[in-house]
N, C-alpha and C positions, 0 to 999 in steps of 0.2 A: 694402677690407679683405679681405674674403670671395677677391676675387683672387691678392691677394700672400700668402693663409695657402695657397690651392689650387697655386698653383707653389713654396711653398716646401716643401710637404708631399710633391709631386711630387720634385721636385729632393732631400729625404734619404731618399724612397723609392730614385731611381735609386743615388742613390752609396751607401748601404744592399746594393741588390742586387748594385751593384758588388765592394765590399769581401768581400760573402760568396764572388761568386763568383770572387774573384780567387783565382789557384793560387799557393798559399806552396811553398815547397819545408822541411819538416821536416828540420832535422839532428839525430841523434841520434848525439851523441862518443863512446856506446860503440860503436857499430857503427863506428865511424872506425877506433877501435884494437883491434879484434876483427878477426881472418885472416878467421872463418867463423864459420855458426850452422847449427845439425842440429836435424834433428827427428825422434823417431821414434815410431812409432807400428803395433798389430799391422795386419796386413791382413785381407781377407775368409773366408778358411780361416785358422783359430785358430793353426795349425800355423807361418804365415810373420810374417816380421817386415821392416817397410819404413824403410830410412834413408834420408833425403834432408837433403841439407848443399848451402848453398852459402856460396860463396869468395867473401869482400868482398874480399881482398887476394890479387890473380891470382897471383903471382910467389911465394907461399908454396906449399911442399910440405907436404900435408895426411896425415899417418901414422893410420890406420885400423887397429885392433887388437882381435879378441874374444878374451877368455880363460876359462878355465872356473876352478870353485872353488880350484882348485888351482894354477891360474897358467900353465898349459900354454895354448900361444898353436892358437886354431882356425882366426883368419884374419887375415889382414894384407895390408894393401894400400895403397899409395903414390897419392895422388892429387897428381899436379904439374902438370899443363897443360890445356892444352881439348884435349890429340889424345888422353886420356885414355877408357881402352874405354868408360864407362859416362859421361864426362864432357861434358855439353854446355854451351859459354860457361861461366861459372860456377857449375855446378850438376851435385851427382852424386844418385844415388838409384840404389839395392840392394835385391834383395827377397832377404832369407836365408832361406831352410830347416831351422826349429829339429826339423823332425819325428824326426830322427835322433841328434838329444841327449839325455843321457839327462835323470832331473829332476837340480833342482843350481840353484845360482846361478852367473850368466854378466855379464861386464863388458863393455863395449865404453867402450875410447878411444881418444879423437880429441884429436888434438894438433897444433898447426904454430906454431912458434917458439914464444913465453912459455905462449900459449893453451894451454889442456887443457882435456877435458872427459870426463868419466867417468857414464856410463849402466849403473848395475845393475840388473839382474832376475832374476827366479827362474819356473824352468819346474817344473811340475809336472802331474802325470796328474791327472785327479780320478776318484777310486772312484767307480764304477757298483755300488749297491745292489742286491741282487738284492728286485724285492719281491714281495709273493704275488699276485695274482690276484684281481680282485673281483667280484663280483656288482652288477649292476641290476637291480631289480625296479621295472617300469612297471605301473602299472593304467590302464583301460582305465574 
């Protein structure tokens, strides 16, 4: 008895260990029917801003567009291929330079066929307090 409980115990350990570590492949249907996903997020000097997108669906031309409050377009740029300046395999990524805008709020869209995706933000200075001066007094 003590036998056949020790190899059966063995035997749903193995296939136990099996099934965890066997590799599934996850599908997830919206990434099927999604061209691209972006991600942005600021950089290490306050000043820049980092987009990186990639292309689930190669064959789409991806339209990149920032605009300021007022609707005035500051950049545009066409991402269609991998011979693309900034484009490697399916994957772009930009570091923009907000240092020269003024404050204000600013849009970035990204679009290729039905998809859209619109990224607002708002730049602003922050005031510098002027403050007085202070005193420590250590004893001794």
């Amino acid at each position: 008895m003590k036998t056949s409980f020790k190899s059966f115990a063995s035997a749903l350990l193995l296939s136990l260990t099996v099934s965890v570590s066997s590799p599934v492949l996850a599908t997830d249907d919206k990434t099927q029917t999604k061209a691209f996903a972006v991600v942005m997020y600021p950089a290490a000097d306050a000043s820049k801003l980092w987009l990186n997108l990639e292309k689930y669906q190669s064959e789409n031309k991806i339209k990149l567009t920032m605009t300021d409050q007022d609707g005035q377009v500051l950049f545009q740029e066409t991402v269609c291929s991998r011979n693309s300046k900034n484009s490697k395999k399916n994957a772009y990524r930009q570091q923009f330079d907000m240092s020269q805008l003024k404050d204000g709020t600013y849009t970035f869209r990204i679009s290729a066929g039905r998809q859209e995706e619109m990224y607002t933000f708002k730049l602003s200075t922050p005031v510098l307090e002027a403050t007085q001066p202070t005193r420590l007094i250590a004893i001794k």
